[in-house]
C-alpha positions in Angstrom: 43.7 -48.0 32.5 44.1 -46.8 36.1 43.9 -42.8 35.6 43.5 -40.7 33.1 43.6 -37.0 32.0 40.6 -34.9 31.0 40.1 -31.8 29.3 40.8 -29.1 32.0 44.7 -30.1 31.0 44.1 -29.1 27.3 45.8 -25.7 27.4 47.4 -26.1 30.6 49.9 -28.9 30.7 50.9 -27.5 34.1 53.8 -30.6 34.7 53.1 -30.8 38.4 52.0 -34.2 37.8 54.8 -35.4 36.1 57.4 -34.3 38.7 55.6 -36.6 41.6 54.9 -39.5 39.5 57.3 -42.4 41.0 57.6 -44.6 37.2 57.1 -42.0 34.8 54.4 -42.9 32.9 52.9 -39.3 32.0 53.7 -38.2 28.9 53.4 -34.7 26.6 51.1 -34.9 24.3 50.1 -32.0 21.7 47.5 -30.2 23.5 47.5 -32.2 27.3 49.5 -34.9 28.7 48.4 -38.5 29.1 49.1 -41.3 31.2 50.1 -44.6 30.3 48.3 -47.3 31.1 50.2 -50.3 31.1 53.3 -48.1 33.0 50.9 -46.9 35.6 51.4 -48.5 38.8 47.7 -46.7 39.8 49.4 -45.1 42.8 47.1 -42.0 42.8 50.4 -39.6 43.3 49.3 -37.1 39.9 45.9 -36.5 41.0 45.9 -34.5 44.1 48.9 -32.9 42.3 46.8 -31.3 39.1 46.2 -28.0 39.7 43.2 -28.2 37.2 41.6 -31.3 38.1 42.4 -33.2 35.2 43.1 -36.4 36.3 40.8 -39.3 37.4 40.4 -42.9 38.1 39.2 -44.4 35.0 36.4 -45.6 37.0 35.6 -42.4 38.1 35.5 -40.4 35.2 32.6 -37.7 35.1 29.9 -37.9 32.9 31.1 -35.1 30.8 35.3 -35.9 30.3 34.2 -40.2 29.2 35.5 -39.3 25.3 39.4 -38.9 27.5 39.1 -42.5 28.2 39.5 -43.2 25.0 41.5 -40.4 23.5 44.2 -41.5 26.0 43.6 -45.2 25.6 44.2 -43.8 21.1 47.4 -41.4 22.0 49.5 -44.9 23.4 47.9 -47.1 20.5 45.8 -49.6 22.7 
């Protein structure tokens, strides 16, 4: 899983990071938007882009977001 989106989203789902991503692989979910893993090309285009600082390398998720790891890896059934 090459990125993923943390909690700052939840309530935001501000779309900037959908309009630069080159494959498409962000999707809406209910409360945030979530990346998909096995469509993410791990090009690092949505991060800068989040006007929240949602989004993060899966390796580099802090401390206090590590429960989006999974909720994102849950929303695309993995």
């Amino acid at each position: 899983m090459p990125y993923i989106i943390a909690e700052p989203c939840i309530g935001t789902k501000d779309a900037a990071c959908v309009a630069v991503c080159p494959v498409d692989c962000i999707y809406e979910g209910e409360d945030q938007y979530y990346i998909n893993p096995d469509e993410c090309i791990d090009c690092g285009a949505c991060e800068p882009e989040c006007p929240v600082e949602a989004i993060f390398a899966d390796d580099s998720v802090p401390d206090q977001f590590t429960s989006f790891v999974e909720k994102n890896r849950n929303f695309f059934g993995a």
